[in-house]
Legacy VTK file of the C-alpha trace (Angstrom):
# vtk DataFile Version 3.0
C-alpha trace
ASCII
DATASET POLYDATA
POINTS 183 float
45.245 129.320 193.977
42.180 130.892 192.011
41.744 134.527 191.901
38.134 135.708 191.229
38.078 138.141 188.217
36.045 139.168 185.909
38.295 138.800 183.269
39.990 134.904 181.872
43.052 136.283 180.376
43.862 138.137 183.687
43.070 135.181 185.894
45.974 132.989 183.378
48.493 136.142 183.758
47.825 136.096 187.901
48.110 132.678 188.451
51.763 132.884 185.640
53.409 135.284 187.174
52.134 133.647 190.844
53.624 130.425 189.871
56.751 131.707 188.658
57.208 133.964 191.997
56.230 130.905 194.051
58.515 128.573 192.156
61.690 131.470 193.002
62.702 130.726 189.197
61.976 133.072 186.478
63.687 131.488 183.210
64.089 134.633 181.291
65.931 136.712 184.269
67.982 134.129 185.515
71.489 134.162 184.244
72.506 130.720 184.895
69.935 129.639 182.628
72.239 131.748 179.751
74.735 129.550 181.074
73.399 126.146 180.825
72.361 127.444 176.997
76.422 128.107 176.249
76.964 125.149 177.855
74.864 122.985 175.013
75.827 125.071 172.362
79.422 124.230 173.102
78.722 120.420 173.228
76.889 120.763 169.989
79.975 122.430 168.069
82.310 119.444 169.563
79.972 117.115 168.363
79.540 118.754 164.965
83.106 118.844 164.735
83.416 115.127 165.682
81.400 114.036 163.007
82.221 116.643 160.173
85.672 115.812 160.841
85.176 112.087 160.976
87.407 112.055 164.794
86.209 108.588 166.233
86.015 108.639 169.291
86.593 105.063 169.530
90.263 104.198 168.919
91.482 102.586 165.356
92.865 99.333 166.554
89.488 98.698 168.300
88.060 99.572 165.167
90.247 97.246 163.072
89.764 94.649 165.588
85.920 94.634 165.249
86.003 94.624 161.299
88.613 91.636 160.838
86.560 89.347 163.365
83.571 90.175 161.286
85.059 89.463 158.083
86.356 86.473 159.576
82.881 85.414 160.578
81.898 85.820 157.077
80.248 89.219 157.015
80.268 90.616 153.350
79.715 93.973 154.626
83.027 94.367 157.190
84.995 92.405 154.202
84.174 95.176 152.127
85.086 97.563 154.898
88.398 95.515 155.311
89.237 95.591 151.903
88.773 99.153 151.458
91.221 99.741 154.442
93.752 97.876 152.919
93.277 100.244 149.908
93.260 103.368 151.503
95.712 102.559 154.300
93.019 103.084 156.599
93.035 102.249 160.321
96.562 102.364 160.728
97.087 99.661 158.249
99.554 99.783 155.167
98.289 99.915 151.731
98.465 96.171 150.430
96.736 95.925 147.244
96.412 92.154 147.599
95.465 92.121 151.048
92.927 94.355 149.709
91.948 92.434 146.334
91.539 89.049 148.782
88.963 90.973 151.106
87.052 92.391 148.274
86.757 89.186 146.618
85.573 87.203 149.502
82.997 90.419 149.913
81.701 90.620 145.909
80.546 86.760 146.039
77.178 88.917 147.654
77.588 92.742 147.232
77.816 93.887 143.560
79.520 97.065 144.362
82.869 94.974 145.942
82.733 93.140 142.495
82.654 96.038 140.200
85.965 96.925 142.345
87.573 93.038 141.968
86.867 93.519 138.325
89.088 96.954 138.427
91.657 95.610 140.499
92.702 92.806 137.512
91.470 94.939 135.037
94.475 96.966 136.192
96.316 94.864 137.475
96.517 95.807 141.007
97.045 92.802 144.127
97.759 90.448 141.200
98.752 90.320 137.263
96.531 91.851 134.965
93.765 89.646 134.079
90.854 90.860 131.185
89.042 87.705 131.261
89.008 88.016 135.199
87.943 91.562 135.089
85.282 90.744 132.817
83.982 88.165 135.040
83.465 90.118 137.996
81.865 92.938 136.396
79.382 90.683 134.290
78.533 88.976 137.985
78.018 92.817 139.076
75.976 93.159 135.678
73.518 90.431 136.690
72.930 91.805 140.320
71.947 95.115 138.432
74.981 97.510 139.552
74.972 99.978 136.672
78.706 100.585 137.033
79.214 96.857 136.177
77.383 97.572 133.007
79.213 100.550 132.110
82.632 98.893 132.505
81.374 96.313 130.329
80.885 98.934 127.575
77.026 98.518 127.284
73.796 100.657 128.909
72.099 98.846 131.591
68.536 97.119 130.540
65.311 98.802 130.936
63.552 97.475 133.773
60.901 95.309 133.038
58.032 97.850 134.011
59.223 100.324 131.740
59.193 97.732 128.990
55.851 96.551 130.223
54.507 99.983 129.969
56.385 100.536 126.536
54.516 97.293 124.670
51.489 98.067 126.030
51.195 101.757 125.168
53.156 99.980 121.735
50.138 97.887 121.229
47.490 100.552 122.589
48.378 102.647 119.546
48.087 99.854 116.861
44.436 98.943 118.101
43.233 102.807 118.324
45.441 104.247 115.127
43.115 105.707 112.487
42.944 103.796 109.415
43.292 105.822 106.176
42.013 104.275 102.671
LINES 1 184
183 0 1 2 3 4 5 6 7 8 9 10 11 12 13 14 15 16 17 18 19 20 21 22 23 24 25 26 27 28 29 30 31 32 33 34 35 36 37 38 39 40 41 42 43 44 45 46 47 48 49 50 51 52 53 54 55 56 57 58 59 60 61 62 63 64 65 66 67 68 69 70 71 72 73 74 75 76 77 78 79 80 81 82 83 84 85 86 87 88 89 90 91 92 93 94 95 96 97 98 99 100 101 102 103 104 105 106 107 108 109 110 111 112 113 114 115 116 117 118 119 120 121 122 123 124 125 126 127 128 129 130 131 132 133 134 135 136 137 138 139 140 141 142 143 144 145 146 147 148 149 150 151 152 153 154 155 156 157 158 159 160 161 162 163 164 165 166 167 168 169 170 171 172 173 174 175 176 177 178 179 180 181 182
């Protein structure tokens, strides 16, 4: 399939255009190939549109199926995603505010972000009576497991981490040993 020349570059262009006349299929002639290229640019905009949209293609009482077994199970993160439901009237559920307070407590014992939500469900009084002290509770627990948010509704600015004030004493005490002494 070598052609003797005295010339490289002509011998890559012969044995190019050979293959493609050999092979019968020229990509940039063919018209089908303009085709097939529609054809994935129209799959592309359904699947952009699936997900910008947020259309599952799975149906919602599969969905809601899969979450409540999970919560059942004891998974923090689908008893989160359960209790939201419930709050948004997602998944062809009604909004129950104490459906949805249950789920999210049974989901803030681990994730901090459920329990700054407990805390504004009785800080409000939603699912249940309005309860301060109970409020206060659950966003002092989400506090502790460093959710900022649980700090804020507290009324106070989250601590420093301790690398920061690390860094602070020792630049602190860095200055005190090299500070010029005046007389």
């Amino acid at each position: 399939m070598y052609m003797r020349s005295s010339n490289l570059y002509s011998n890559a262009a012969i044995s190019a255009s050979t293959c493609q006349t050999i092979s019968g299929w020229n990509k940039w002639n063919d018209p089908s190939a303009l085709k097939l290229g529609w054809g994935m640019v129209a799959v592309l905009f359904v699947l952009l549109f699936l997900v910008v949209f947020r259309v599952s293609t799975r149906s919602d009482y599969a969905s809601l199926q899969l979450i409540t077994r999970m919560a059942q199970e004891g998974n923090s993160d689908a008893q989160l995603q359960l209790g939201l439901a419930y709050r948004a009237g997602r998944y062809g559920l009604k909004q129950d505010d104490k459906a949805a307070l249950h789920w999210l407590e049974r989901s803030a014992e681990e994730l901090s972000y459920a329990a700054v939500l407990v805390g504004d469900y009785y800080a409000q009084g939603q699912g249940s009576e309005p309860n301060p002290s109970l409020a206060r509770f659950w966003w002092h627990k989400a506090a502790m497991a460093g959710d900022a948010k649980g700090w804020e509704r507290l009324g106070m600015k989250p601590p420093v981490s301790l690398l920061r004030a690390f860094w602070n004493s020792l630049v602190h005490d860095l200055t005190m040993v090299f500070r010029p002494k005046y007389s």
